[in-house]
C-alpha positions as CSV (number, residue, x, y, z in Angstrom):
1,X,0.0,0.0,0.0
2,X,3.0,2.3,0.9
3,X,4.0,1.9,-2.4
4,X,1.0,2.3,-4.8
5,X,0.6,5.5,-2.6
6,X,3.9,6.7,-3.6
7,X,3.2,6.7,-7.2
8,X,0.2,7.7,-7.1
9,X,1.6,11.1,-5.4
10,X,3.8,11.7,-8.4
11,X,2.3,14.6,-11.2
12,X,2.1,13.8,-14.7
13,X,4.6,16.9,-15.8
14,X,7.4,14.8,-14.0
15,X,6.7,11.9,-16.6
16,X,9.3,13.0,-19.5
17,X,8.7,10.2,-22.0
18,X,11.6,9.3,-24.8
19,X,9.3,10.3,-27.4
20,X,9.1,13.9,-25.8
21,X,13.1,14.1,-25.7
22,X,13.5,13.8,-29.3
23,X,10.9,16.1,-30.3
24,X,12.5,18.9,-28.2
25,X,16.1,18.2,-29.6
26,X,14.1,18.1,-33.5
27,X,12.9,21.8,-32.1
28,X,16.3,23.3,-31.0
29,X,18.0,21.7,-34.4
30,X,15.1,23.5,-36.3
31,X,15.7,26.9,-34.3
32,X,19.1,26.6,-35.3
33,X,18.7,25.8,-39.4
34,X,15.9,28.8,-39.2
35,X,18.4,31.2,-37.0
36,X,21.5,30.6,-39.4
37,X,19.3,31.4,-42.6
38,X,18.3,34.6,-41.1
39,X,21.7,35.1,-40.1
40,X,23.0,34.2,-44.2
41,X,20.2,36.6,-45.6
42,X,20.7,39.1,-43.9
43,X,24.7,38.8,-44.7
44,X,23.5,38.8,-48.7
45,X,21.2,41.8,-48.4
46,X,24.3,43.7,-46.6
47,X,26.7,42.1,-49.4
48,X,24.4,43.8,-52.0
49,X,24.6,47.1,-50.3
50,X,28.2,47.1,-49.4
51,X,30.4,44.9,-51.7
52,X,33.6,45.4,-49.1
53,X,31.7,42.7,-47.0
54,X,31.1,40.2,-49.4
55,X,34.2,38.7,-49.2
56,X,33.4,37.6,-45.5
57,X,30.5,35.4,-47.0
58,X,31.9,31.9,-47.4
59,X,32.3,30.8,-51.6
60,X,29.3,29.0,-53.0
61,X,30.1,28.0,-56.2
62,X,33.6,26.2,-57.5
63,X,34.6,29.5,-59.3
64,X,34.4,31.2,-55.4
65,X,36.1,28.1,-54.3
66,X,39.1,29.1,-56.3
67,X,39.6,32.4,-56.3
68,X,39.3,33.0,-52.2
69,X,42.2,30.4,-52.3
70,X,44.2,32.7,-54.5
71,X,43.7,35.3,-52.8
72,X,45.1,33.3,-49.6
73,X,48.2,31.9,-51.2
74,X,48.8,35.9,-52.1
75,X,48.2,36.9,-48.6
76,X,50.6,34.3,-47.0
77,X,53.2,35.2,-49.4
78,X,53.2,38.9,-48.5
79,X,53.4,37.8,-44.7
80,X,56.8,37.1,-43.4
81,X,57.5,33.5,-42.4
82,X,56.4,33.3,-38.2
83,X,59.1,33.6,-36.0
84,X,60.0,29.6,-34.6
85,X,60.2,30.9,-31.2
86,X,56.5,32.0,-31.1
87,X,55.2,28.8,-31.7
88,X,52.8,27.1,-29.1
89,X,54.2,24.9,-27.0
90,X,52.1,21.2,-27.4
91,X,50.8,21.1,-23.8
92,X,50.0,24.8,-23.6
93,X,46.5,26.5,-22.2
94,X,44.8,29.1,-24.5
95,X,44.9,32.2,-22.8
96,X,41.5,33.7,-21.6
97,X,41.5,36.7,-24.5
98,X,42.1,33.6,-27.2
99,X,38.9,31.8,-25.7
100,X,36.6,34.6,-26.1
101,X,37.9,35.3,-29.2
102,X,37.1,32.3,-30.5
103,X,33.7,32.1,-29.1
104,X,32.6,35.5,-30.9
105,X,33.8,34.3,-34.5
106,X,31.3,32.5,-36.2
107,X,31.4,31.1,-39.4
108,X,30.9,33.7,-42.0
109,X,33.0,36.2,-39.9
110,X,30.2,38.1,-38.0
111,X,29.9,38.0,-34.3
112,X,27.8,34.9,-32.8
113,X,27.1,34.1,-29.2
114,X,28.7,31.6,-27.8
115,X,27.0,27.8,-27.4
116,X,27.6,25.1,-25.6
117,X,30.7,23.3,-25.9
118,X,30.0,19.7,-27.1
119,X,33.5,18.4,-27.4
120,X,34.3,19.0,-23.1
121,X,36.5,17.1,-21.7
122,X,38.1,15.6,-25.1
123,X,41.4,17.2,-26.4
124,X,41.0,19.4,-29.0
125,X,42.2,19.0,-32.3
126,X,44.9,20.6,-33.6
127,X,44.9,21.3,-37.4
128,X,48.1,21.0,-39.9
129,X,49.6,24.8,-40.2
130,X,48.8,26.2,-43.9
131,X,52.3,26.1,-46.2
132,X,53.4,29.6,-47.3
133,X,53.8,27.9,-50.9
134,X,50.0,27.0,-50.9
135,X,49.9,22.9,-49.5
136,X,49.2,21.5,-46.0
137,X,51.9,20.5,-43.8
138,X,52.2,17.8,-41.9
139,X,53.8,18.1,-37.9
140,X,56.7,16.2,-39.1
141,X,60.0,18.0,-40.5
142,X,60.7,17.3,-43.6
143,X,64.0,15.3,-44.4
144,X,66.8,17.6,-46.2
145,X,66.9,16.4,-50.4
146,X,70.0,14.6,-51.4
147,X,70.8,15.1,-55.0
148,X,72.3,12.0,-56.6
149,X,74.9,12.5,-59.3
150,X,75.9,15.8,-60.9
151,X,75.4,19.1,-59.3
152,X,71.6,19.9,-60.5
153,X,72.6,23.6,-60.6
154,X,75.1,22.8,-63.3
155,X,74.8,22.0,-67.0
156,X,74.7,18.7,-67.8
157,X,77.7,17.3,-69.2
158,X,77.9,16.3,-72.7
159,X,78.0,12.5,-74.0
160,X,80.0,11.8,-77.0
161,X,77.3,10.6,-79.8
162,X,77.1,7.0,-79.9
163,X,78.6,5.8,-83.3
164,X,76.8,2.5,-84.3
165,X,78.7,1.6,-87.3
166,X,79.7,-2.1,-87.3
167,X,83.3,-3.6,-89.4
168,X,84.0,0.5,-90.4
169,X,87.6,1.6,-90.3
170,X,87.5,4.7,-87.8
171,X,89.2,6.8,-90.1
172,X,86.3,6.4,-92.8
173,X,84.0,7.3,-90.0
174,X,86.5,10.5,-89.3
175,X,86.4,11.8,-93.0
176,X,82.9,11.3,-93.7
177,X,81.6,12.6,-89.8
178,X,84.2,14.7,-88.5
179,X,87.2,14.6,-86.1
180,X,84.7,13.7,-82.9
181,X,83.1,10.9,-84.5
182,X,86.2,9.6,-85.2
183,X,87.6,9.9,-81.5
184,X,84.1,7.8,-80.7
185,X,84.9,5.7,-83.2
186,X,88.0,4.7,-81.8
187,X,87.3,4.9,-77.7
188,X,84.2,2.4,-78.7
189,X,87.2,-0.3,-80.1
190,X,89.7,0.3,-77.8
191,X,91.9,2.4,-79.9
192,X,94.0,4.7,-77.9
193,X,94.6,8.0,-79.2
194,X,98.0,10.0,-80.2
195,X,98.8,11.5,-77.3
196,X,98.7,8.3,-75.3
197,X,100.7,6.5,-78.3
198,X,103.8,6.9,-76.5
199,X,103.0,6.3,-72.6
200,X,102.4,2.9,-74.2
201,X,105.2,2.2,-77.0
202,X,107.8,3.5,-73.9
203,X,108.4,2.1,-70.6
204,X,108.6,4.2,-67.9
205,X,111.6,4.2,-66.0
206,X,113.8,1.1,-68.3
207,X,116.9,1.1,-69.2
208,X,117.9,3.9,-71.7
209,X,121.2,2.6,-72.9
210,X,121.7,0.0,-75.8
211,X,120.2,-3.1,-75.3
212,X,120.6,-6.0,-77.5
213,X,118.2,-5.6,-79.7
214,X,117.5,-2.4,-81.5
215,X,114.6,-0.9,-83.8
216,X,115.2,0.9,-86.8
217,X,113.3,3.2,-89.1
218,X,114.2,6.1,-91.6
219,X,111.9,8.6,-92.9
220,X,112.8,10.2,-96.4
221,X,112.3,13.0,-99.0
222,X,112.4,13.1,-102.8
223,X,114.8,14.5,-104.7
224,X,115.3,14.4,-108.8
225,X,112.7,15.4,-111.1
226,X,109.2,15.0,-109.5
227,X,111.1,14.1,-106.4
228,X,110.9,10.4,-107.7
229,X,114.6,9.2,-106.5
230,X,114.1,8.7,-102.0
231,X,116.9,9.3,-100.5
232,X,117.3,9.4,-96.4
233,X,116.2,12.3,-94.4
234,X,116.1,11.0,-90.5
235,X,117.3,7.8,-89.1
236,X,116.0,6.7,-85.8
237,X,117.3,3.7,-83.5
238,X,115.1,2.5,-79.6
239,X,116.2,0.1,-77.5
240,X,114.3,-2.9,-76.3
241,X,112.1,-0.6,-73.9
242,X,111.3,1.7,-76.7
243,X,113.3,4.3,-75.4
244,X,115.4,6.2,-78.6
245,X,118.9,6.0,-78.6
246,X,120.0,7.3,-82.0
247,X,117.8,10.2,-83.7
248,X,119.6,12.3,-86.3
249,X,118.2,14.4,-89.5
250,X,121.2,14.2,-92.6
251,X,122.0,16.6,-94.7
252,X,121.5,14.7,-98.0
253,X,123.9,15.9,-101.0
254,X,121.1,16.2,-104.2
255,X,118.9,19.2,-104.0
256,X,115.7,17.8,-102.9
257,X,112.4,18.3,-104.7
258,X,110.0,17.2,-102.6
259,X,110.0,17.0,-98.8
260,X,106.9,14.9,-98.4
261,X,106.0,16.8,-95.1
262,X,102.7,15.7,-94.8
263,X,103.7,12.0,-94.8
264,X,107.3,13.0,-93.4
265,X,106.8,15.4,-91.2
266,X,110.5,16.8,-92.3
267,X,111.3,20.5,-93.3
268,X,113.6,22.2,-95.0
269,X,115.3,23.6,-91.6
270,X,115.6,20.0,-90.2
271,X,118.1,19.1,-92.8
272,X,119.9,22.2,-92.6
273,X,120.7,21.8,-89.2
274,X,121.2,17.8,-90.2
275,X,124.8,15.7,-90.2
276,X,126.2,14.3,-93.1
277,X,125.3,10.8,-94.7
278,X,128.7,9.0,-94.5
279,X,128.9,10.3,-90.4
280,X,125.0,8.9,-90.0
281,X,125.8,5.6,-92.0
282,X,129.4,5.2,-89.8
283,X,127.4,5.4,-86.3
284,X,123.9,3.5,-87.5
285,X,126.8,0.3,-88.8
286,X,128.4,0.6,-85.7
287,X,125.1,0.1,-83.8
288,X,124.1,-2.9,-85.4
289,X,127.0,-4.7,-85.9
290,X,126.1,-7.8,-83.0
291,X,122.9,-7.2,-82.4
292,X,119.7,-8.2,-83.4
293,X,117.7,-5.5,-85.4
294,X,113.8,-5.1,-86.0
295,X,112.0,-3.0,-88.0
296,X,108.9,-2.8,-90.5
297,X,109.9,-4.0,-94.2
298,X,113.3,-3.2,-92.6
299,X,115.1,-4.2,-96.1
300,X,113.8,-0.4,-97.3
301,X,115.7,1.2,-94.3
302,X,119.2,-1.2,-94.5
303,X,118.7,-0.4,-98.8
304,X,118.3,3.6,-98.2
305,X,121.5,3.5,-95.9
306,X,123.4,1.1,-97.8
307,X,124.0,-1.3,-95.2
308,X,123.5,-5.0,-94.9
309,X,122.3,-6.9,-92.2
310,X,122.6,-10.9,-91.3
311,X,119.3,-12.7,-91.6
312,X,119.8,-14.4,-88.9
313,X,120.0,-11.5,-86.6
314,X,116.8,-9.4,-88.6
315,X,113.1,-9.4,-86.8
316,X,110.4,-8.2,-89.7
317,X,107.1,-7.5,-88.4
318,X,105.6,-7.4,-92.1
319,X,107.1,-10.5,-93.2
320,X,106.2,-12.4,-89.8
321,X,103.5,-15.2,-90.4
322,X,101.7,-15.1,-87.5
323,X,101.1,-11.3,-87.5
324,X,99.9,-11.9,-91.2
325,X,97.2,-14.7,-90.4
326,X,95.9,-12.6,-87.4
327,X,94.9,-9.6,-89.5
328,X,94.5,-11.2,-92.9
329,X,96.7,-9.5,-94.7
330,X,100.1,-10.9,-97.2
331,X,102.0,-7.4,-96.2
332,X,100.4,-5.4,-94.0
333,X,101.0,-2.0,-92.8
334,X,102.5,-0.8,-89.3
335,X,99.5,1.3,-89.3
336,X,97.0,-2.1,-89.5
337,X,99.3,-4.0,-86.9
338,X,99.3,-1.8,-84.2
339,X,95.1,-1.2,-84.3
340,X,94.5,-4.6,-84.2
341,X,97.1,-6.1,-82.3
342,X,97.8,-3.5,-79.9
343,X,95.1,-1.2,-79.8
344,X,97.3,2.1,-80.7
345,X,96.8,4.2,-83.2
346,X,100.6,5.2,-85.3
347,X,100.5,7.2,-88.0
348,X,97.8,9.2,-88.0
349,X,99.0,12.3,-90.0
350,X,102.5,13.0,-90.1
351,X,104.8,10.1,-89.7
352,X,107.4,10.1,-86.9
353,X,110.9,7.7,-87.4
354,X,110.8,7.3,-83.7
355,X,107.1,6.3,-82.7
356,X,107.4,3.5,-86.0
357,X,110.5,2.4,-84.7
358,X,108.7,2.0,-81.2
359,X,105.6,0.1,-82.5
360,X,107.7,-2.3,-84.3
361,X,109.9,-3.3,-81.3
362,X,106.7,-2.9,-79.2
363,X,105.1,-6.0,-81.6
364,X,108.9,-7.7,-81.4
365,X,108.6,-7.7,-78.0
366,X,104.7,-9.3,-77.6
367,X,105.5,-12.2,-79.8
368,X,109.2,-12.6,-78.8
369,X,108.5,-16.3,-77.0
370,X,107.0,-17.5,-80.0
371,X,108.9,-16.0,-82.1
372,X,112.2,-17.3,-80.8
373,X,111.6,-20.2,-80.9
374,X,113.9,-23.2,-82.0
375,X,111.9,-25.5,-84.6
376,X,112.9,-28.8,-83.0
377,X,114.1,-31.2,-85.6
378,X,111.8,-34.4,-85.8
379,X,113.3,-37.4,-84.1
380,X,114.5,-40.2,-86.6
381,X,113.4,-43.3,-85.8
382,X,115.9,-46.5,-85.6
383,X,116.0,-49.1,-88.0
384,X,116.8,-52.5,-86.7
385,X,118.8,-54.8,-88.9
């Protein structure tokens, strides 16, 4: 009974049903839609008046969109960049000006009362600070850019063109494409150029003196009518390590007719300054004499000097067999040798008595094993009586 009577006692406008609840919250969401289109006409109407304050009306359509952001990369580009020291510490309280601040601006800039805060007692969210540049950025620092390779700054440095030309003599490609072809030409078969000719035909630091065997070659000049008659112009003698031993220009007795500069390289002050034939023949016999000479077509240097040489004791590169098979030629040129065999280009414009003499004793030497070489006599067999 003590019970019934206490229910009885209690009104009906204590009863708040869930029903009623939700149609209150419906009301205050309605207020609120009806409040903020007042609130947005009213803004337009003012707009339309004053066109200073339509620019504090958020954009509407995508043309809005874009222009207001603009106008906002503009704006943080005139700014100066903040100062690192003023920055907000993580864990720090807004200051009692900052909160009412922020409770007067409303959305479209005009000042709104203050509601209730929904989001008590959660942290607030912080949002990513706008990039001067016009992007979001993240909290995190950005690592420093490492630049691989050349300095970016820089011009790029050129490649030599690629030359695909397959079985094509270098200096074809040269006359037909020009000097840098060439030089591609060549790099792409392993075909060192003149000025590292002789870091390869001379070893550094050998012996400079007269070794046993010797390397001969002449260069010459036309005399007589045409300058068909050769007579010798320069004799040149290297040593085993390619270093040159004997160089001397002669003076030669005929009045010559044709120096043959562009394949000889001599001049008509060369043999001015040069020695006389019998001195340079005198020295050059002495040299020889016990010694084992090599040279290319040799027989044309010994037949220009009038010497003689035993056979026994003469190495011919152009008349050696196996340097003939290997570039498929019955007399081939020092020139040809020294491309294929040892990658070094001789010869190239003017000729030079000392460099030929080098590459011939430089191909001597590669092939000296085989080439010295005592055939063995074959074995006869026993007959048995």
């Amino acid at each position: 009974m003590a019970k019934s009577k206490a229910k009885g006692s209690q009104t009906p406008s204590d009863k708040t049903t869930p029903k009623a609840e939700s149609h209150k919250r419906n009301l205050k969401k309605k207020k609120k839609i009806l409040f903020w289109k007042k609130k947005m006409k009213g803004a337009e109407k003012k707009a339309q008046k004053d066109p200073e304050k339509a620019a504090e009306l958020p954009p509407k359509t995508a043309e809005e969109v874009s222009a207001n952001w603009k106008a906002l990369q503009e704006l943080l580009k005139r700014k100066d960049p903040p100062d690192p020291s003023s920055k907000k510490k993580p864990g720090a309280a807004p200051t009692p000006k900052q909160e009412k601040d922020v409770g007067k601006k409303g959305a479209s800039g005009a000042s709104v009362k203050p509601g209730p805060d929904k989001s008590r007692g959660k942290k607030a969210r912080k949002r990513p600070a706008l990039d001067p540049e016009g992007g979001r950025r993240s909290g995190r620092r950005r690592a420093p850019e490492v630049h691989q390779g050349p300095d970016p700054k820089g011009p790029p440095e050129p490649q030599p063109a690629d030359i695909w030309f397959d079985d094509v003599d270098p200096d074809d490609i040269e006359a037909a494409l020009g000097p840098e072809a060439g030089r591609a030409a060549r790099k792409n078969l392993g075909i060192r150029e003149e000025e590292e000719e002789e870091a390869r035909l001379e070893k550094e630091g050998a012996f400079r003196g007269l070794t046993k065997v010797v390397a001969l070659d002449c260069e010459m000049v036309g005399t007589g009518p045409g300058g068909e008659d050769s007579v010798a112009a320069r004799v040149s003698l290297v040593n085993r390590f390619g270093h040159c031993v004997y160089d001397k220009f002669i003076r030669p007795k005929e009045r010559v007719t044709d120096f043959r500069t562009k394949i000889s390289g001599i001049r008509p002050e060369h043999l001015k300054a040069g020695e006389e034939f019998r001195v340079v023949q005198a020295e050059v016999a002495g040299i020889l004499k016990g010694r084992i000479l090599v040279g290319h077509a040799v027989h044309n240097d010994l037949k220009i000097l009038f010497l003689d040489h035993p056979k026994k004791n003469t190495r011919d590169t152009q008349k050696y067999k196996p340097f003939r098979e290997q570039v498929k030629s019955g007399r081939p040129s020092l020139k040809l040798l020294c491309e294929k065999l040892l990658n070094v280009r001789v010869q190239a414009s003017q000729h030079s008595s000392v460099q030929d003499a080098q590459a011939a004793m430089r191909l001597y030497v590669m092939a000296k094993r085989e080439w010295e070489k005592k055939p063995q006599k074959p074995k006869q067999e026993k007959t048995t009586l």
